[in-house]
C-alpha positions in Angstrom: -57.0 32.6 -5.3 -53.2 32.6 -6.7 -51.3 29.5 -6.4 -47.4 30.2 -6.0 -46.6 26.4 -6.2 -44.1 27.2 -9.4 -43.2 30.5 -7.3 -41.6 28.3 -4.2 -39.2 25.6 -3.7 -41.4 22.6 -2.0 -40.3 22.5 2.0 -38.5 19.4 1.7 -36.3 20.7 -1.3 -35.7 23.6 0.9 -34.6 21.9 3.8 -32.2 19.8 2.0 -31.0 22.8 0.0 -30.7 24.9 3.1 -28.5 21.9 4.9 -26.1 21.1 1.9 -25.6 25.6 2.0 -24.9 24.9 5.9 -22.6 22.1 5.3 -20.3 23.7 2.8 -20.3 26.5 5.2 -19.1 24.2 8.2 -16.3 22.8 6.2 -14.5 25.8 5.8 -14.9 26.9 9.7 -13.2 25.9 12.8 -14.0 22.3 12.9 -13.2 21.3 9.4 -10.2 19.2 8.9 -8.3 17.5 5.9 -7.5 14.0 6.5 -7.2 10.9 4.7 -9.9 8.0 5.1 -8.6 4.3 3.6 -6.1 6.3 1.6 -8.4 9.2 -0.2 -8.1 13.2 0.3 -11.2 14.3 1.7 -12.5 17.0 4.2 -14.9 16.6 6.7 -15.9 17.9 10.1 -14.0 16.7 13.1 -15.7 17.6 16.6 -15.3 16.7 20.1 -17.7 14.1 21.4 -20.0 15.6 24.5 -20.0 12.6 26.4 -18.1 12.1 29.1 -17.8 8.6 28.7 -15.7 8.7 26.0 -13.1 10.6 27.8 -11.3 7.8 28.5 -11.2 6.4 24.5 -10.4 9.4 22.9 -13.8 9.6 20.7 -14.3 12.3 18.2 -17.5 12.9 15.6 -16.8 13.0 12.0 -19.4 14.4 9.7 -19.0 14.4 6.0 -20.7 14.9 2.3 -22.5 12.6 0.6 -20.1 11.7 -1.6 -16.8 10.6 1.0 -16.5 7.1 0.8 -16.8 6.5 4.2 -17.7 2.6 6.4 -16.9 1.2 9.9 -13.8 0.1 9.9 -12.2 3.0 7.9 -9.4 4.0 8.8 -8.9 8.2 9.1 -4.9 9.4 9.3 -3.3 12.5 8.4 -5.6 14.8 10.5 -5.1 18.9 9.8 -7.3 21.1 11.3 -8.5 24.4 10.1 -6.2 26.5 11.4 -3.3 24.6 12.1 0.3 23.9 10.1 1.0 20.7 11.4 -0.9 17.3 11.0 -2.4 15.4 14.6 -0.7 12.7 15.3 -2.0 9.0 15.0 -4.6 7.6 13.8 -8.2 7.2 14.7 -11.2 4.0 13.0 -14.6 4.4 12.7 -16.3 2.5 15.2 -19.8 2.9 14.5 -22.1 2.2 11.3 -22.6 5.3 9.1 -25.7 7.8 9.4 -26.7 9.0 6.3 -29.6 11.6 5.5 -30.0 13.3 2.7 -27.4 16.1 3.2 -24.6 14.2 5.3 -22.9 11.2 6.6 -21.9 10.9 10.6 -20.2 8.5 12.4 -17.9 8.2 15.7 -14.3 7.6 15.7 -12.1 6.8 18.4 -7.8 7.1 18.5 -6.0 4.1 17.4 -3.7 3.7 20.5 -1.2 1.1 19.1 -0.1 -0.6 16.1 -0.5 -4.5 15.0 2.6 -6.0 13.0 2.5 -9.5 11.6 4.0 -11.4 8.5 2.1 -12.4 5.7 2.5 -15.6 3.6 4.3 -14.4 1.8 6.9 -13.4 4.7 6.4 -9.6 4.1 5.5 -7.8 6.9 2.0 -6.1 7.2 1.2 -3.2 9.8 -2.0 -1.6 10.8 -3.2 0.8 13.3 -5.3 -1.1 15.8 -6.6 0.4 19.1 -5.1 -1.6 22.1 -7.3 -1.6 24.9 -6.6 -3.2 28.5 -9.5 -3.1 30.5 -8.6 -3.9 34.4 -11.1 -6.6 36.5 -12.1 -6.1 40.4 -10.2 -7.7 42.6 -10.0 -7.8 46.7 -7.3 -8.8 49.6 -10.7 -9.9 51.4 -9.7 -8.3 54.4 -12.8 -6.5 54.0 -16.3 -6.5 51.9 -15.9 -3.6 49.9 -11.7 -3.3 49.9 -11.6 -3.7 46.0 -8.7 -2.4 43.6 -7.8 -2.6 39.7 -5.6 -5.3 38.3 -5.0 -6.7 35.1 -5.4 -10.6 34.3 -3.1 -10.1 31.1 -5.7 -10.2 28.5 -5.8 -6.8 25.7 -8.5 -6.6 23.2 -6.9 -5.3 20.0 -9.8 -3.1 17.6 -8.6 -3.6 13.9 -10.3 -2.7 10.2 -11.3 -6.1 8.5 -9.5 -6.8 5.3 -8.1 -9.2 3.5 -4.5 -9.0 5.7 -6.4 -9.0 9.1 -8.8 -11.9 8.0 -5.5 -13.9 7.9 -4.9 -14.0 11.8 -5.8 -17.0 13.1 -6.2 -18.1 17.4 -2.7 -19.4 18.8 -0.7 -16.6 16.5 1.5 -14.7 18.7 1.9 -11.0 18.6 4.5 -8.8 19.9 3.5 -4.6 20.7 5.6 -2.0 21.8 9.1 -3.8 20.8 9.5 -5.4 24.2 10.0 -8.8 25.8 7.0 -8.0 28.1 4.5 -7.7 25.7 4.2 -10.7 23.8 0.5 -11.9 23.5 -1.3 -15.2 21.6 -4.7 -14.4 20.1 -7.2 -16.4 22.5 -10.4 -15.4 20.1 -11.2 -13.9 17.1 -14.6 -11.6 16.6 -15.6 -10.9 12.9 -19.4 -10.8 13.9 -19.8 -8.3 16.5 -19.6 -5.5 14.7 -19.3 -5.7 10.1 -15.8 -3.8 9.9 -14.1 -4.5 12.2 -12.2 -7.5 14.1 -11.6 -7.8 17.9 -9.2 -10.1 18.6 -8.9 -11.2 22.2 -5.0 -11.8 23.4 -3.7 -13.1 26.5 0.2 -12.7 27.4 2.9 -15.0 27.0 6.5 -15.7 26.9 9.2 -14.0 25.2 10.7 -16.5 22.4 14.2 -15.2 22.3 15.2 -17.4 19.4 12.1 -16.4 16.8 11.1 -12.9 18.2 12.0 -10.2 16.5 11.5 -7.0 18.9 12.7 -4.8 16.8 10.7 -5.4 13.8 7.7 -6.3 16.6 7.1 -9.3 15.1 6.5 -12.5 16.9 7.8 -16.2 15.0 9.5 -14.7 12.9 10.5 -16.4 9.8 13.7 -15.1 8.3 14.2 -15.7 4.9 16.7 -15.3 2.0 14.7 -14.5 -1.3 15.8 -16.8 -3.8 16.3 -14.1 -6.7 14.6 -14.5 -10.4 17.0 -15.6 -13.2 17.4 -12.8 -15.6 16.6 -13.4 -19.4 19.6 -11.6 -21.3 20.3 -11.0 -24.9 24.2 -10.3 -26.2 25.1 -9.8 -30.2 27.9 -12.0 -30.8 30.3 -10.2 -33.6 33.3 -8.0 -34.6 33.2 -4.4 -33.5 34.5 -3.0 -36.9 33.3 -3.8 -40.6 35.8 -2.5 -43.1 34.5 -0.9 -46.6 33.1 -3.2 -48.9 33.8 -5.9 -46.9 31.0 -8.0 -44.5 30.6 -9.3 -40.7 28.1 -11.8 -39.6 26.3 -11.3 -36.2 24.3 -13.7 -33.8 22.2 -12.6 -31.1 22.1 -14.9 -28.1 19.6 -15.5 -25.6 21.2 -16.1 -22.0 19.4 -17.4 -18.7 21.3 -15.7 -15.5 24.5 -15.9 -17.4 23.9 -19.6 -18.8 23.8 -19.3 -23.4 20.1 -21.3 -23.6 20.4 -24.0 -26.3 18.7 -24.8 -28.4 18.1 -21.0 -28.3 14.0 -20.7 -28.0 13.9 -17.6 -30.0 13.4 -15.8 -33.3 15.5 -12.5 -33.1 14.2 -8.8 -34.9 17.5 -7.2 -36.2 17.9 -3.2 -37.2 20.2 -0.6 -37.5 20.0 3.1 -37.7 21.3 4.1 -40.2 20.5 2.1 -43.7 21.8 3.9 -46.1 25.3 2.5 -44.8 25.1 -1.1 -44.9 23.4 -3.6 -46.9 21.4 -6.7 -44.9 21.1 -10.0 -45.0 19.6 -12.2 -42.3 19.2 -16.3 -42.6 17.1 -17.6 -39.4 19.1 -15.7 -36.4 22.2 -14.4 -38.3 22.3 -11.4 -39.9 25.2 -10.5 -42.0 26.0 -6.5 -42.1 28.1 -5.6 -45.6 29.7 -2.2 -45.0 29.0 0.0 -48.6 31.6 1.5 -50.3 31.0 5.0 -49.8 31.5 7.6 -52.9 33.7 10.2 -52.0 33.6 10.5 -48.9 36.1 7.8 -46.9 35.7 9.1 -43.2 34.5 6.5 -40.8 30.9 6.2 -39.5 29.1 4.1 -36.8 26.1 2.2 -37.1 24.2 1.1 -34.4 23.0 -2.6 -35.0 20.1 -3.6 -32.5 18.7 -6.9 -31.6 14.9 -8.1 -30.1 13.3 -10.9 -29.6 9.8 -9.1 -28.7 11.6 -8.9 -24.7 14.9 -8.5 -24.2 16.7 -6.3 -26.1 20.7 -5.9 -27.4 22.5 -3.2 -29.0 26.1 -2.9 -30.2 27.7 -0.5 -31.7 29.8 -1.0 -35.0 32.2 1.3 -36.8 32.5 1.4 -40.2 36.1 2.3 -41.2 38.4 2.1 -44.7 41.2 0.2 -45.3 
């Protein structure tokens, strides 16, 4: 009886083979999009969710290769659809952990509805799509058993990718959405443990500080500043602009601190010119001392271009060479 082992891919090999073939095919259909996830160009499958349930949080399947970088938490912008000339708008985060089997990754995103603003440290200002989500509690006039209806106690629970700039939100730091007086909001909790990401902060409403808030910037405390600007290191040659024939000028480069000469002057100084065959050098510590050659025949003047370093700054000046 003939074996056709070395005939026939194994049936696991095929299977695997035969998915990454249908994969490559279903990124170039319909549901394929290009998008960004964290930053990187990539191209996955974007589908409609079937369940009903997510109707209401705008939840979409994203299917990808192997090799997409992909986590809960990510965060997936720029959304073009096969098909389409324009980009979606917003932006949509990863909700669940990742699926991965040997020919794919899935996971489920849902549409960021919102966007958190805050200042760093540092006093720059950090944004980040979040998803904002108000969910509404039972309430009743008690004029009758069943006579419930919506409302809303004032507490949001804001959906946002855990990094190192979200970590940094601690309870009691107010937040402002939406650049209006009405929605100001404290962070009442903080959950890092629920779901490895991701951060839900919980955040009740509060007052409108009209001294600190900054609606327009939708930042909340905020803390204007004047940047106190770095002194500049600058380097100036000291020195005549014209060296007649045969005759000699002595230069100093300088180092200055935000327009103030340093001294003593912390420096050793790197002198050159361009063109050597002109002059004749001489340099004792920091001076140099340029001697202009008597030229042989030719009397017309020349420029030489003398240039100063001290390894960081740099100065240049030009020098003409003339006759009497």
């Amino acid at each position: 009886m003939r074996l056709y082992n070395n005939v026939f891919m194994p049936f696991d090999e095929m299977i695997i083979s035969n998915g990454k073939t249908l994969l490559e095919t279903q990124l170039k259909g319909l549901d394929s999009a290009i998008c960004k996830i964290d930053g990187v160009d990539v191209k996955v499958l974007f589908q409609i969710s079937s369940n009903e349930y997510n109707d209401r949080y705008e939840q979409r399947i994203v299917i990808s290769d192997l090799n997409t970088t992909l986590k809960r938490g990510s965060i997936i912008s720029n959304v073009k659809r096969k098909g389409f000339d324009i980009e979606d708008e917003g932006n949509w985060i990863v909700i669940t952990e990742i699926d991965i089997n040997q020919i794919s990754k899935y996971c489920k995103v849902q549409k960021c509805t919102n966007t958190l603003t805050f200042q760093l440290s540092d006093n720059s200002i950090y944004s980040t799509p979040c998803i904002y989500d108000s969910p509404a509690i039972s309430a009743t006039d008690k004029t009758s058993d069943n006579n419930y209806f919506a409302v809303n106690n004032g507490i949001v629970k804001i959906t946002v990718q855990s990094n190192e700039f979200t970590k940094t939100l601690k309870n009691d730091h107010r937040l402002i959405f939406d650049s209006s007086e009405l929605s100001c909001f404290s962070i009442t909790h903080t959950d890092v443990s629920s779901k490895r990401g991701m951060i839900i902060y919980t955040i009740k409403e509060c007052l409108y500080n009209e001294t600190n808030d900054r609606l327009d910037l939708n930042i909340a405390d905020y803390n204007s500043f004047t940047p106190i600007p770095t002194p500049i290191n600058e380097l100036f040659i000291d020195g005549v602009d014209i060296i007649y024939f045969n005759f000699s000028s002595s230069y100093e480069a300088k180092l200055y601190l935000a327009g103030e000469l340093i001294i003593p002057q912390p420096v050793t100084i790197i002198y050159s010119v361009d063109k050597t065959n002109l002059v004749t050098l001489t340099q004792i510590e920091n001076i140099i001392t340029i001697k202009a050659n008597q030229p042989i025949g030719d009397y017309s003047d020349q420029t030489i271009v003398l240039t100063a370093s001290d390894g960081t700054n740099t100065a240049v000046k030009n020098i003409n060479l003339k006759s009497l």
